[in-house]
C-alpha positions in Angstrom: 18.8 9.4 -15.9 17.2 7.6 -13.0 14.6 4.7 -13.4 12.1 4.1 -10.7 9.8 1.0 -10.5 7.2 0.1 -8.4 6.3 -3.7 -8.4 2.8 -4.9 -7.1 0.8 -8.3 -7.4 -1.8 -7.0 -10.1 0.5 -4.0 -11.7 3.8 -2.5 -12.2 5.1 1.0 -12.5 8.1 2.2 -14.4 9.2 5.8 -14.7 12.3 7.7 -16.3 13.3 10.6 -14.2 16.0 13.6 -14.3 18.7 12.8 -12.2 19.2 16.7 -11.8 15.5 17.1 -10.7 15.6 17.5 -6.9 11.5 16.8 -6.9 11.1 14.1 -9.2 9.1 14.2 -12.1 8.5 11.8 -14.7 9.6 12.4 -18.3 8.2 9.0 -19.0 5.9 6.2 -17.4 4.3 3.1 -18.3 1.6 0.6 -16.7 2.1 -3.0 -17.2 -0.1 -5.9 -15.5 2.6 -7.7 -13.5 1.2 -11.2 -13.9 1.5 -10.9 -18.2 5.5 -11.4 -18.0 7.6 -14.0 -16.6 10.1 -11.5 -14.8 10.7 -8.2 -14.1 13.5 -8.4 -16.4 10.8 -9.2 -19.3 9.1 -5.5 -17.8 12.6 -3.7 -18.1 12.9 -4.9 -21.6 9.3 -3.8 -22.5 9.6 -0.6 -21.3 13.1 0.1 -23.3 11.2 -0.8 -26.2 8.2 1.3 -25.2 10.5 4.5 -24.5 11.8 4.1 -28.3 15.5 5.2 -27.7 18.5 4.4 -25.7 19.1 6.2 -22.6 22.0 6.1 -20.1 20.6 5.2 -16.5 22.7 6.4 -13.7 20.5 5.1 -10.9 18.2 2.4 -10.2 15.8 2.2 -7.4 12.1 -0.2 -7.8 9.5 -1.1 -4.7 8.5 -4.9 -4.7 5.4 -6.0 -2.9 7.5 -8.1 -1.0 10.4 -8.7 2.1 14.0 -7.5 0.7 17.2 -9.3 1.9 20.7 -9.3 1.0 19.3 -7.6 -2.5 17.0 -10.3 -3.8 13.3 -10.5 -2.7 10.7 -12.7 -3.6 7.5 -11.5 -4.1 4.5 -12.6 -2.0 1.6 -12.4 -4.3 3.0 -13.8 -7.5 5.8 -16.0 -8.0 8.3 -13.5 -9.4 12.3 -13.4 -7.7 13.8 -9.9 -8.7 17.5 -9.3 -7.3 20.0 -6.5 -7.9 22.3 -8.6 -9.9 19.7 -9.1 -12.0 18.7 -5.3 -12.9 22.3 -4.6 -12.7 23.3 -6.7 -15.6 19.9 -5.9 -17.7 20.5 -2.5 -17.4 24.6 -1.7 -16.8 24.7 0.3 -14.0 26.3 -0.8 -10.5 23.8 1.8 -8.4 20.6 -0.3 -8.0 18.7 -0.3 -4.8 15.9 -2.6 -4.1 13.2 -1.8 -1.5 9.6 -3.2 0.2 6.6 -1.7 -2.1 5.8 0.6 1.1 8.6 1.4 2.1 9.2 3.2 -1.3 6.1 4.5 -0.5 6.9 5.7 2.5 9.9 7.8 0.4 7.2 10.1 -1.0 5.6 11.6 1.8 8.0 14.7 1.7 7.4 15.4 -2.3 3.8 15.2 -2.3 1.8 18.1 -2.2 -1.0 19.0 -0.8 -3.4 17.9 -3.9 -1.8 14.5 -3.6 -3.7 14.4 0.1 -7.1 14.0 1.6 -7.2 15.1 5.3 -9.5 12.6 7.4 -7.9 13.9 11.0 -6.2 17.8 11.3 -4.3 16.7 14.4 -1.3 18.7 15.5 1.8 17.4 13.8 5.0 17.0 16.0 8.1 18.1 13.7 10.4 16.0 15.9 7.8 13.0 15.4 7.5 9.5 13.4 5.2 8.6 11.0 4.0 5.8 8.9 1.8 4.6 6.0 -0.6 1.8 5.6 -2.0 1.0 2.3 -4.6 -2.4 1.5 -4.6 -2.9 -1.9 -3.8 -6.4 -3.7 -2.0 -7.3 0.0 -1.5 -4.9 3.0 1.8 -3.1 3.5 2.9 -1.1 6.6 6.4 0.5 6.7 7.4 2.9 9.5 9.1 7.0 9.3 11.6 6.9 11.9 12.9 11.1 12.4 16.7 10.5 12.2 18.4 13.4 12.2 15.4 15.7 11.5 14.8 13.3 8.7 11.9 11.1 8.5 14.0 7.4 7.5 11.5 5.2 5.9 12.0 1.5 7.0 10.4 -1.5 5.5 7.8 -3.7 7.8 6.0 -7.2 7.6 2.8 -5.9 9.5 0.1 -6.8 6.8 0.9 -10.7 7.7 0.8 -10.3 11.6 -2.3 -11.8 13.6 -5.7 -9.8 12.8 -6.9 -8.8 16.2 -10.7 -9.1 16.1 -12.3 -6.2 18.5 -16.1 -7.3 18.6 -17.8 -10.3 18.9 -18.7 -10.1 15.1 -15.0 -9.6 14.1 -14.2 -12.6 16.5 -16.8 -15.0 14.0 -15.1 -13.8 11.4 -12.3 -15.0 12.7 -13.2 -18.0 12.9 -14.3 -18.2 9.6 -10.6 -17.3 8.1 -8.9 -20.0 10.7 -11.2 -22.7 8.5 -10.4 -21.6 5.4 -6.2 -20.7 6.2 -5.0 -22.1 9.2 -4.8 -18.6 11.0 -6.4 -15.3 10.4 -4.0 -12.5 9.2 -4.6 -8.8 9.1 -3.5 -8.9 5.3 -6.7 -11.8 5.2 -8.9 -8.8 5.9 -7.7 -6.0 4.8 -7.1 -6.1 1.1 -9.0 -6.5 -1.7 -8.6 -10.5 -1.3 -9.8 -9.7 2.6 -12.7 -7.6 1.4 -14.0 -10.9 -0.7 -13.1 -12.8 2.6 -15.9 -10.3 4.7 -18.3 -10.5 2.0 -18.4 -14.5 1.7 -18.8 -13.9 6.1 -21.5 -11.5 5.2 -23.4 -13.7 3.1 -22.9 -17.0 4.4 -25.8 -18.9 3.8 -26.9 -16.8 0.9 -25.9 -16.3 -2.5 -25.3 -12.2 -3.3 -27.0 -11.2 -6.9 -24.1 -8.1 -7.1 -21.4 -10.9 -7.5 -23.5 -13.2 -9.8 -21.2 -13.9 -12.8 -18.5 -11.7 -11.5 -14.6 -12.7 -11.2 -13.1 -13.3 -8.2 -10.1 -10.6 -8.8 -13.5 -8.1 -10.0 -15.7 -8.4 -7.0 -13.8 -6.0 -4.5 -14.8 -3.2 -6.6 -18.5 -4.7 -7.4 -18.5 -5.1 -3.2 -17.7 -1.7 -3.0 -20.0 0.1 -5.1 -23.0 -2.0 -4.2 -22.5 -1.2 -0.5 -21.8 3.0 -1.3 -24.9 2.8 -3.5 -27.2 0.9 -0.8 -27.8 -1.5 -3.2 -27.1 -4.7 -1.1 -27.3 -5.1 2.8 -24.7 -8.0 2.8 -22.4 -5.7 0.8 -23.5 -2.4 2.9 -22.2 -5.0 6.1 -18.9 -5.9 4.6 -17.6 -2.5 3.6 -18.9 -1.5 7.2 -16.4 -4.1 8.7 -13.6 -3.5 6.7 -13.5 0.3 7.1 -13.6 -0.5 10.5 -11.1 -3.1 10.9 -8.8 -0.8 8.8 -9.2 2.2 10.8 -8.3 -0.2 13.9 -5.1 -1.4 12.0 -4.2 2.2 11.3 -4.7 2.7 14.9 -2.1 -0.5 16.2 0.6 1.0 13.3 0.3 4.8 14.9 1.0 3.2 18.2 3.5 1.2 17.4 5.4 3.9 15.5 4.6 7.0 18.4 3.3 8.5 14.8 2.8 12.1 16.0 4.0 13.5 12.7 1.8 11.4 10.7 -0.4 8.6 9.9 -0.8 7.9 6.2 -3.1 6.2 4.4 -2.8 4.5 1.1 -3.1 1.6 -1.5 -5.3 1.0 -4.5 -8.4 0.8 -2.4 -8.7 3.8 -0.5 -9.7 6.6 -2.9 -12.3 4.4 -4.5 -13.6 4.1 -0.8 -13.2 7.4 -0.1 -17.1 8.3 0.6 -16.7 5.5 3.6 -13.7 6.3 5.2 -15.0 10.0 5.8 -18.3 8.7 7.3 -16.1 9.0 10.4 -16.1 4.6 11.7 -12.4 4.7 10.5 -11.1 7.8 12.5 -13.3 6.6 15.7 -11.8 3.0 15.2 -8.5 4.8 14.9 -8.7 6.6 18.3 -10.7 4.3 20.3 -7.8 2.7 22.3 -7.7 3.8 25.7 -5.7 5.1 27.4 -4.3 6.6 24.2 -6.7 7.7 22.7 -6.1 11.7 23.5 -2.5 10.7 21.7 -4.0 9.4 18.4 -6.2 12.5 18.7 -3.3 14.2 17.9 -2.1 12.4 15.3 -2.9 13.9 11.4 -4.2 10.8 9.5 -4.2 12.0 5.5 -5.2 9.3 2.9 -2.9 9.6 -0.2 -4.7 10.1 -3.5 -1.1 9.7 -6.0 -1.7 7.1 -7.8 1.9 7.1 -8.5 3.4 7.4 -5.0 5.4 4.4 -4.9 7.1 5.2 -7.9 7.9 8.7 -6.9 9.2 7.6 -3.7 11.7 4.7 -5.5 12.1 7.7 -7.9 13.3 9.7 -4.3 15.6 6.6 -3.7 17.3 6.3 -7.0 18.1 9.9 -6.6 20.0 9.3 -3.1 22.3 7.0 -4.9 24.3 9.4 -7.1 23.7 12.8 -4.2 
């Protein structure tokens, strides 16, 4: 049997999967709000209990929102330390891989089907090409497909907390803005749900919003969100605008970075609840607009994936290459 986790800042995935099962399917999953337990140990025990019987794990493989050295990583958004001693012990089995969230992620591009996708650019995809995926969700995470022997190799990336680049002189006050309240402005300060709060309070400076009136902090991205799709709110309608744009610029800098002509992918918690504004057409026009490149990122497909579960199939991907 193979476990698969997927660790985030707001929630955490764990799946049972086959180890015989060349495309992986979950016999069993749970959904457990990350910041409710003390460790991921206190997860692992949860979900024994929730699967109700004992089960010989061969293989061990969970995503952490977070960088991964010398198997231990801390993770960025909450104060949890997981490390492969750790899991080893908890759950007796020497084959345990830890990797970054989005790099896990990047592990299920091959097994998703087409359902799992929504096309925002056709493009021509190269089958000796790289990819990548970009997902804004509680943070931003990048991670990079590099073909290796025919084989796209996921590897793990620190992009979300590089330098935003602003591109108007909108983005550049905005800027400004973020240096007051952290020091620096960081793409990760923007684009997430965090960075989407960040716009709006830009948006609205010198004004109070009524769609946020009352509203927690961790609820208003979605209240943002769907007051700006629904026209309900200028301020909002502005903020969404901006981020859309900035993300579609960010997906941009990763597809040049990575020569992604086999794919750019997008994904994260936030894009299918945005999906109406990413297809309005500002992100792919953001994407391409970097001279003299842009007839390259032409080319480039740009899908957004819909699978809510894509990180843990991918870990699920990665457990399985330890035993194969």
């Amino acid at each position: 049997m193979l476990l698969a986790g997927d660790v985030g800042g707001t929630k955490t995935l764990l799946g049972l999967f086959d180890v015989a099962d060349s495309h992986p399917a979950a016999l069993a999953t749970h959904t457990y709000v990350t910041a409710a337990f003390d460790s991921f140990t206190d997860i692992l025990d949860a979900f024994a209990i929730e699967i109700g019987r004992a089960v010989t794990i061969d293989a061990v493989a969970v995503g952490v929102a977070g960088p991964v050295a010398a198997g231990r990583a801390s993770l960025t958004n909450i104060a949890w330390d997981v490390s492969v001693d750790e899991i080893s012990a908890r759950l007796n089995t020497t084959r345990v891989r830890l990797l970054n969230d989005l790099e896990a992620m990047a592990n299920s591009v091959d097994v998703l089907g087409a359902d799992d996708m929504l096309l925002l650019q056709q493009g021509v995809a190269s089958e000796d090409g790289n990819a990548a995926v970009i997902a804004a969700g509680t943070g931003l995470g990048q991670a990079y497909l590099h073909r290796v022997d025919g084989r796209l190799r996921p590897m793990a990336s620190e992009g979300g907390h590089a330098d935003f680049a602003a591109r108007t002189d909108r983005e550049a006050e905005l800027v400004r803005m973020l240096r007051e309240l952290y020091g620096r402005a960081g793409v990760e300060h923007v684009l997430s749900g965090p960075g989407l709060v960040n716009i709006h309070r830009f948006t609205h400076r010198g004004g109070e919003c009524e769609m946020l009136r009352g509203v927690a902090e961790t609820d208003a991205p979605p209240r943002i969100s769907q007051a700006a799709m629904a026209g309900r709110c200028q301020g909002c309608a502005e903020a969404l605008q901006m981020f859309v744009t900035a993300y579609g610029a960010e997906a941009g800098n990763v597809a040049l970075r990575g020569i992604t002509t086999s794919g750019l992918y997008v994904s994260g918690g936030i894009a299918p609840k945005i999906l109406p504004a990413l297809k309005t057409g500002s992100f792919m026009e953001a994407f391409v607009d970097k001279e003299p490149m842009r007839e390259l990122l032409l080319r480039v497909p740009v899908k957004v994936i819909l699978n809510r579960e894509a990180g843990l199939l991918g870990a699920a991907v990665a457990a399985r290459e330890l035993v194969s």
